[in-house]
C-alpha positions as CSV (number, residue, x, y, z in Angstrom):
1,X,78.2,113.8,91.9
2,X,76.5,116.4,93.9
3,X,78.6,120.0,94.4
4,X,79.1,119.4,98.0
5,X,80.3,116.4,97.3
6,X,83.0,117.7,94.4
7,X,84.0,119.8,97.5
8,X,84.7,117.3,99.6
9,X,88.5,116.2,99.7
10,X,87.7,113.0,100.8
11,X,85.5,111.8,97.6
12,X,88.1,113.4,95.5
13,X,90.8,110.8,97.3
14,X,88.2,108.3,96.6
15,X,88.3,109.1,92.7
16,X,92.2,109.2,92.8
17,X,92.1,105.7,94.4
18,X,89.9,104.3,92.1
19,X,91.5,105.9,89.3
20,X,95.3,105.2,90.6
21,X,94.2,101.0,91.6
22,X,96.8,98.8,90.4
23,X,99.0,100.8,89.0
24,X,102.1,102.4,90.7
25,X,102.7,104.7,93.4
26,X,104.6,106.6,90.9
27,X,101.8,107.4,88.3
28,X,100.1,108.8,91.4
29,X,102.8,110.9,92.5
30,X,103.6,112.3,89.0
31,X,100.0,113.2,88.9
32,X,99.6,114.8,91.9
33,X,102.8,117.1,91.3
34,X,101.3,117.8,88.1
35,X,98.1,119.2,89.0
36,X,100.3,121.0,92.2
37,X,102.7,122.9,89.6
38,X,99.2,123.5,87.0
39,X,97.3,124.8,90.2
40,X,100.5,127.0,91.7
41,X,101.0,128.4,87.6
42,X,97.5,129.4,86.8
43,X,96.9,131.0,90.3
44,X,100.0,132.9,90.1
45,X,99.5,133.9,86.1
46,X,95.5,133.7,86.3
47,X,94.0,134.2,89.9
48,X,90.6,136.1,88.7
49,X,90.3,133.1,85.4
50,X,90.6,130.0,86.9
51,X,89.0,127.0,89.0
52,X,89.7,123.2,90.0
53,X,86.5,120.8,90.6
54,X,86.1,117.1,90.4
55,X,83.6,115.2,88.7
């Protein structure tokens, strides 16, 4: 995967759909409010130490 392409929101949906496909709506959900709450902590706590790409 390219860097513009960890970037781009889209392909990192694309991941999360692949990685989410057949299992519940749920597991995504709890996911996604996971990495929300880590993102919202370590930005608060951390703002110069930190950063979120996907691969």
């Amino acid at each position: 995967m390219t860097a513009q392409e960890r970037s781009d929101p889209s392909k990192t949906a694309e991941i999360l759909d692949s990685f989410f496909k057949g299992k519940p709506e749920s597991d995504r959900q709890n996911y996604l409010k996971f990495l929300a709450d880590d993102i919202e902590f370590l930005s608060q706590r951390y703002p110069d130490r930190w950063g979120i790409a996907s691969r």
